[in-house]
LOVEX-832018 format. One line per 4 residues: number of its first residue (from 1); their letters; for each residue x, y, z of C-alpha. Coordinates in steps of 0.2 Angstrom, whole numbers, plus 5000, padded with zeros to 4 digits. Layout:
% residues N
NUM	A	X:Y:Z  ...
END
This chain:
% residues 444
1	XXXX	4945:4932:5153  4965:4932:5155  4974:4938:5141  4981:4920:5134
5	XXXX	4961:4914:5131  4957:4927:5124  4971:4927:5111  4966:4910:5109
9	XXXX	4946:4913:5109  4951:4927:5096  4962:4915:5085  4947:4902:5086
13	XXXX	4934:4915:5080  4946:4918:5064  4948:4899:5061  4930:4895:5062
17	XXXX	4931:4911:5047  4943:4899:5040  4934:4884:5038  4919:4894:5032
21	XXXX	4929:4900:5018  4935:4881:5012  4919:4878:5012  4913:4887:4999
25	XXXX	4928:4883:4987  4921:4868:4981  4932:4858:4972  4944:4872:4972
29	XXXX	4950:4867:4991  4957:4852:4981  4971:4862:4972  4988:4863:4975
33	XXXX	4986:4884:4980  4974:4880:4993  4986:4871:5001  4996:4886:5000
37	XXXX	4981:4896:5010  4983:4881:5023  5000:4883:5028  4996:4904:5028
41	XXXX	4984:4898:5040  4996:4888:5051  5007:4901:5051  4994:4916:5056
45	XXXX	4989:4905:5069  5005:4901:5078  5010:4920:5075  4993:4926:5080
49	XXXX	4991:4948:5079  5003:4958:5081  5004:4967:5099  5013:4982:5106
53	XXXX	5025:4972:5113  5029:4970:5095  5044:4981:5090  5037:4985:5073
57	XXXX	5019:4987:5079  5024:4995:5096  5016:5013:5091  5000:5005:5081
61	XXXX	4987:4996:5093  4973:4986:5087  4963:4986:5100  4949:4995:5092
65	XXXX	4952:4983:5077  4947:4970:5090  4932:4974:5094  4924:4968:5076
69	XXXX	4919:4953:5068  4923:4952:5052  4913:4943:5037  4924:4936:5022
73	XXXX	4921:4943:5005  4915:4926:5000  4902:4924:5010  4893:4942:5007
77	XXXX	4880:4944:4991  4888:4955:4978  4887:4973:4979  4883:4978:4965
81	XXXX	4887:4994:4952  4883:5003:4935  4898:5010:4924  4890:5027:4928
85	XXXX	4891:5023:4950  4911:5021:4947  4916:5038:4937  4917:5048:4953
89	XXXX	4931:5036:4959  4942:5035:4943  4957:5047:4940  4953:5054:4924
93	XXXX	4963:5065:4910  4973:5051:4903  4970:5034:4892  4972:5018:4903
97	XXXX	4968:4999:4905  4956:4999:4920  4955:4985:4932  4939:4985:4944
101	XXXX	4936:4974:4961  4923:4977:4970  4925:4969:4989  4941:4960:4981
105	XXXX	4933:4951:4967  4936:4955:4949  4922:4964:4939  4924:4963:4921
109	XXXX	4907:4971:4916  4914:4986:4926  4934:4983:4920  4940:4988:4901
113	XXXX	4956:4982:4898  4963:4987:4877  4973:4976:4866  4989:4972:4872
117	XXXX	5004:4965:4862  5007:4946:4863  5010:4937:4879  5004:4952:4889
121	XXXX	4992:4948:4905  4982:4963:4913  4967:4954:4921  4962:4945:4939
125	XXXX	4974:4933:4948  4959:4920:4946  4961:4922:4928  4980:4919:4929
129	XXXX	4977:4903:4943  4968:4896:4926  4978:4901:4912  4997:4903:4919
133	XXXX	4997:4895:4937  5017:4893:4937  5019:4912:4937  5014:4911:4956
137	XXXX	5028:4897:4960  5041:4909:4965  5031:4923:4972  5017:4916:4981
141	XXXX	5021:4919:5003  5009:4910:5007  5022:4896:5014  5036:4906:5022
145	XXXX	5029:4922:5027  5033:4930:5044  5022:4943:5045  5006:4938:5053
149	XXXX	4993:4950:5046  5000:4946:5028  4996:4927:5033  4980:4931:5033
153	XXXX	4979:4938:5020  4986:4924:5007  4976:4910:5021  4961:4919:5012
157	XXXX	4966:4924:4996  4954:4922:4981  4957:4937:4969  4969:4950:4965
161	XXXX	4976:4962:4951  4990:4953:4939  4999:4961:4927  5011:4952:4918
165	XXXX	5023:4962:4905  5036:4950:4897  5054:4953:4891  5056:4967:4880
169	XXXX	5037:4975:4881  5033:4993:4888  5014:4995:4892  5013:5011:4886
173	XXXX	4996:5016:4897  4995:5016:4913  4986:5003:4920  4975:5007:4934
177	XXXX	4967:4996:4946  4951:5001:4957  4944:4993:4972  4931:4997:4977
181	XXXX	4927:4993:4997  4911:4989:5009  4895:4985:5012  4877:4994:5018
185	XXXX	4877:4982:5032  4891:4969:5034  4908:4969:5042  4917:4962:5026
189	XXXX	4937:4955:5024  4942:4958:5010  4959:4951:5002  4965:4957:4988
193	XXXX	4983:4949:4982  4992:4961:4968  5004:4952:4958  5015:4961:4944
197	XXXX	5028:4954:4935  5042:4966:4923  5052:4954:4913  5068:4959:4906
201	XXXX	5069:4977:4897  5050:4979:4900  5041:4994:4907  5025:4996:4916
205	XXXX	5016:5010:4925  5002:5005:4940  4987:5015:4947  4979:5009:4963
209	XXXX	4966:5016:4974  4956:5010:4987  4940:5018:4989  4923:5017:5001
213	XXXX	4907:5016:4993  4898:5014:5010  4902:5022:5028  4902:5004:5036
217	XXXX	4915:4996:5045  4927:4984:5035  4946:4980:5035  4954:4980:5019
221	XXXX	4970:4968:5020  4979:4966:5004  4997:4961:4998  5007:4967:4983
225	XXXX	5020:4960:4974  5031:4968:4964  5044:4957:4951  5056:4968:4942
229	XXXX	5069:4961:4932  5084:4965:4924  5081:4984:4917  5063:4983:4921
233	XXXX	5054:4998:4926  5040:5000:4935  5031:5014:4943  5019:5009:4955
237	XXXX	5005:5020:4963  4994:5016:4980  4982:5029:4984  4972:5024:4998
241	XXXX	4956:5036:5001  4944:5023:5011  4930:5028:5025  4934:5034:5042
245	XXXX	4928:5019:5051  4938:5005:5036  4953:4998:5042  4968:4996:5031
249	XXXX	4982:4985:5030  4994:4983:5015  5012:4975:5013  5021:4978:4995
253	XXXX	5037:4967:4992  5048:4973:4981  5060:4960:4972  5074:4971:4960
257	XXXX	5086:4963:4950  5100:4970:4939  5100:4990:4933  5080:4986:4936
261	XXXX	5072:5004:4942  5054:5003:4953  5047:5020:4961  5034:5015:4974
265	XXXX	5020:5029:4979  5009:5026:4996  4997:5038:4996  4987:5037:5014
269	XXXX	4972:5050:5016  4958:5039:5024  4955:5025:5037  4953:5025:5056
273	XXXX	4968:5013:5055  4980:5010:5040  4995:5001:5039  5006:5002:5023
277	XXXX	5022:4991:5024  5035:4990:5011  5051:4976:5008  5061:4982:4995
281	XXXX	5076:4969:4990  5089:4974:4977  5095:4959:4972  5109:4964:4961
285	XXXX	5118:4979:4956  5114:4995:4949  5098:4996:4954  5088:5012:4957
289	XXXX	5073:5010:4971  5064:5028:4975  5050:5027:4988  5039:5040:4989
293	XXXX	5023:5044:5004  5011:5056:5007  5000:5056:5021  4987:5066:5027
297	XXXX	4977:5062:5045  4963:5072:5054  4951:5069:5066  4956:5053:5076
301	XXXX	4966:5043:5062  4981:5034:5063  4993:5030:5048  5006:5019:5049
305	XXXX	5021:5019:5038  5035:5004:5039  5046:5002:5025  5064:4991:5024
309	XXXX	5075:4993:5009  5088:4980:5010  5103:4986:5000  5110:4966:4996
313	XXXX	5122:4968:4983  5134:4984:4979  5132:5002:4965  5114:5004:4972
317	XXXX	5105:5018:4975  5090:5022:4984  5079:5037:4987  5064:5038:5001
321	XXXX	5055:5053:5004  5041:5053:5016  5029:5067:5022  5015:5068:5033
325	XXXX	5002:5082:5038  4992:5078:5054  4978:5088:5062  4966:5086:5076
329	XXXX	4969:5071:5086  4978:5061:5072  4991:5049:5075  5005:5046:5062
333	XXXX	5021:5032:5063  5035:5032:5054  5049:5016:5055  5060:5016:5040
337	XXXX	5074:5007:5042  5087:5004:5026  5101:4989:5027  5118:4990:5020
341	XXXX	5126:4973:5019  5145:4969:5021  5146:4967:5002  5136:4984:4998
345	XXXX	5149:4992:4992  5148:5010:4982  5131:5010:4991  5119:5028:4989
349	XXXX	5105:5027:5001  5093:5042:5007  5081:5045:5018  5071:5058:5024
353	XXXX	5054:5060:5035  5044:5075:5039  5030:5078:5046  5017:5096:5050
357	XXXX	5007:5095:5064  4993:5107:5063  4985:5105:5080  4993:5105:5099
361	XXXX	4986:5087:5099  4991:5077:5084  5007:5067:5086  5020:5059:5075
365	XXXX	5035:5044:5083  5045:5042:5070  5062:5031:5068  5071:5033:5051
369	XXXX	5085:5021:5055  5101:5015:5047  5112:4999:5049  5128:4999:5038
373	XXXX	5142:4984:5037  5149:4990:5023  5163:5004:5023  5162:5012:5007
377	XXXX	5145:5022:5007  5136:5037:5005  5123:5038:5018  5110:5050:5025
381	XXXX	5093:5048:5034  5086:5061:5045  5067:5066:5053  5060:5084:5056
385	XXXX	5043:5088:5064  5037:5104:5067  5022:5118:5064  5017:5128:5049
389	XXXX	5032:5141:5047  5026:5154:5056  5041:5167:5049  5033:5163:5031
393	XXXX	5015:5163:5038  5018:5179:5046  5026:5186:5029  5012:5182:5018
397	XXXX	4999:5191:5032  5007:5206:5030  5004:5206:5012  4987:5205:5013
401	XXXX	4985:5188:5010  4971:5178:5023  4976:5166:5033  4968:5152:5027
405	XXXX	4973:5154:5012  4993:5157:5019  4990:5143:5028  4986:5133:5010
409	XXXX	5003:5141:5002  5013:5133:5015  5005:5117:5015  5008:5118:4996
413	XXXX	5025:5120:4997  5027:5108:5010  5020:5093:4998  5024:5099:4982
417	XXXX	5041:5089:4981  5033:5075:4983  5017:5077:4972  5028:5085:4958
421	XXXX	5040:5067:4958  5022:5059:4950  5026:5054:4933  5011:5055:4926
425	XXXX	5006:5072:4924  4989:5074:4922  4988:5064:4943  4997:5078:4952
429	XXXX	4981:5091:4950  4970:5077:4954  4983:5072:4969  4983:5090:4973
433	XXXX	4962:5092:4974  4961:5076:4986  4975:5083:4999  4965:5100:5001
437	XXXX	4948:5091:5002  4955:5079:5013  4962:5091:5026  4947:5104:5021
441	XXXX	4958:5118:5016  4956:5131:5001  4964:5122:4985  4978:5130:4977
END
């Protein structure tokens, strides 16, 4: 089979998905948002999956992704859990509204959200279809998106987190949102869409992880969006600890207006493939963005990280920090990329990436980039890859300390700066436990 039938065979496998899907909405292929999942459709299937030739997916190939047939959420029997089966997966220490979705749909048997002041939302985007369907007017891609995989996910969208917070309101505990992900036997698509909105003066802090219950093949594809406006601010955290065999990929826009202030945290340890895209827009000025990742690969994964902050307006400032530990045969990407428009005037913008390889065979391509029109800026960006220090490895050997647990001090270090930004405090020893397991080191 040449290459352009089997792009179309594949495209055809995913519309005959497609049509399944509709199917089983009922009258609910009737309403004006399906119509939105049409045109997502359209829109995947003229754009089809991204290649190599692809700039922005030159060093991520899906060809392994190919080989599966993927069942959508819908169409698998509920899996289903006790309150007591999801403990192990919550991050504990601290009181919280708790979201649960398990394969993408909204559990509330397993959620407990408290009382919340007036006008509030924390609950399922169904819920919000039903109750406050002209929140998704403005924020809804499922007409004008570009990016193919992210098409697919709002051509099949059904469920999500949404968390409104109106003008003046500060949700004072963080809210944390839990999926849990996979089947005993099905190759399940499962598409979460995240919606949060911060109206005026408001304040909100998020929690999401991603989590396997079973060792089975599945691709998690899921979109955020993020709606901060004037003086909002919003901490948003995306820890994604899925199986070894679960594919993951995940855009995040970020829409910032006036002295508005959003910290974003992509936190990749598992997945043979994950993807984490971010689009950060500062819409106005004085605004404060801060993107923050941590990711950790062994064994034969590959972690992605694309992230594009559009300085559009001028007395901004942002901060990116990115960091990355990779043993075995892992494979990390790194494409961060920050704009600087002609009227951008009095402009901040850092950037940083920096990656530990701990083996002669894990590999890191990396491409922080900067493209400036205006002229009155501060500017920085810069990447470093390199080994365990072996000056301060060789120090702490000669004062008797072993060398796995050196080699633990140093990694320690390495990540502290960005485990040490989390805000809230009783996450960093939690954060702390899951990098050591993860890479199988002595916890420190």
């Amino acid at each position: 089979m040449n290459k352009d039938k089997a792009e179309k065979s594949m495209i055809n496998k995913w519309a005959e998905n497609f049509r399944k899907f509709e199917a089983g909405l009922n009258g609910e292929s009737k309403s004006e948002f399906h119509k939105s999942r049409q045109n997502a459709f359209k829109i995947f299937s003229k754009l089809g999956f991204p290649s190599i030739k692809n700039e922005e997916w030159k060093y991520t190939n899906l060809a392994k992704f190919h080989k599966h047939e993927f069942v959508h959420a819908s169409e698998i029997e509920e899996v289903k859990y006790k309150k007591e089966d999801i403990e192990k997966y919550l991050f504990k220490g601290f009181d919280h509204h708790l979201l649960v979705f398990v394969n993408g749909k909204y559990s509330e048997k397993l959620s407990c959200v408290g009382e919340t002041e007036n006008n509030v939302f924390i609950g399922s985007l169904c819920d919000l279809l039903k109750e406050k369907p002209e929140l998704l007017d403005n924020v809804y891609k499922g007409e004008n998106n570009t990016s193919a995989i992210t098409a697919l996910n709002n051509a099949f969208t059904q469920d999500g987190a949404a968390i409104i917070v109106p003008d003046n309101k500060v949700i004072e505990k963080p809210v944390q949102v839990l999926y849990l992900n996979g089947t005993q036997n099905e190759k399940v698509h499962i598409t979460p869409y995240n919606l949060i909105i911060a109206g005026k003066n408001s304040g909100v802090k998020i929690l999401t992880s991603y989590n396997s219950t079973f060792e089975n093949v599945y691709f998690t594809n899921a979109v955020t969006n993020i709606n901060a406006d004037e003086n909002a601010h919003v901490d948003y955290y995306k820890i994604q600890n899925e199986n070894e065999n679960a594919f993951h990929v995940h855009q995040v826009n970020i829409e910032q207006q006036k002295s508005s202030n959003v910290s974003s945290y992509s936190l990749s340890f598992g997945s043979q493939l994950a993807r984490n895209e971010i689009i950060a827009t500062l819409n106005d000025e004085d605004i404060d963005c801060n993107l923050f990742g941590l990711y950790l690969g062994k064994d034969n994964q590959h972690i992605d990280n694309h992230t594009m902050i559009d300085h559009a307006n001028p007395n901004c400032r942002s901060n990116e920090l990115y960091k990355g530990i990779l043993d075995d045969n892992a494979h990390g990407v790194f494409s961060g990329k920050v704009l600087v428009r002609q009227d951008a005037q009095k402009t901040d913008a850092y950037q940083s990436n920096k990656t530990i390889l701990l083996s002669d065979t894990a590999s890191i391509d990396t491409k922080p980039q900067l493209e400036i029109f205006a002229d009155d800026v501060k500017c920085s960006h810069g990447a470093t890859i390199g080994h365990l220090d072996e000056e301060a490895m060789f120090y702490l050997k000669t004062r008797g300390i072993p060398t796995e647990l050196a080699n633990s001090m140093l990694i320690r270090g390495f990540v502290d700066d960005v485990v040490q930004t989390i805000k809230i405090e009783e996450l960093k020893d939690q954060i702390n436990h899951i990098i050591f397991d993860h890479l199988h080191k002595i916890e420190i």
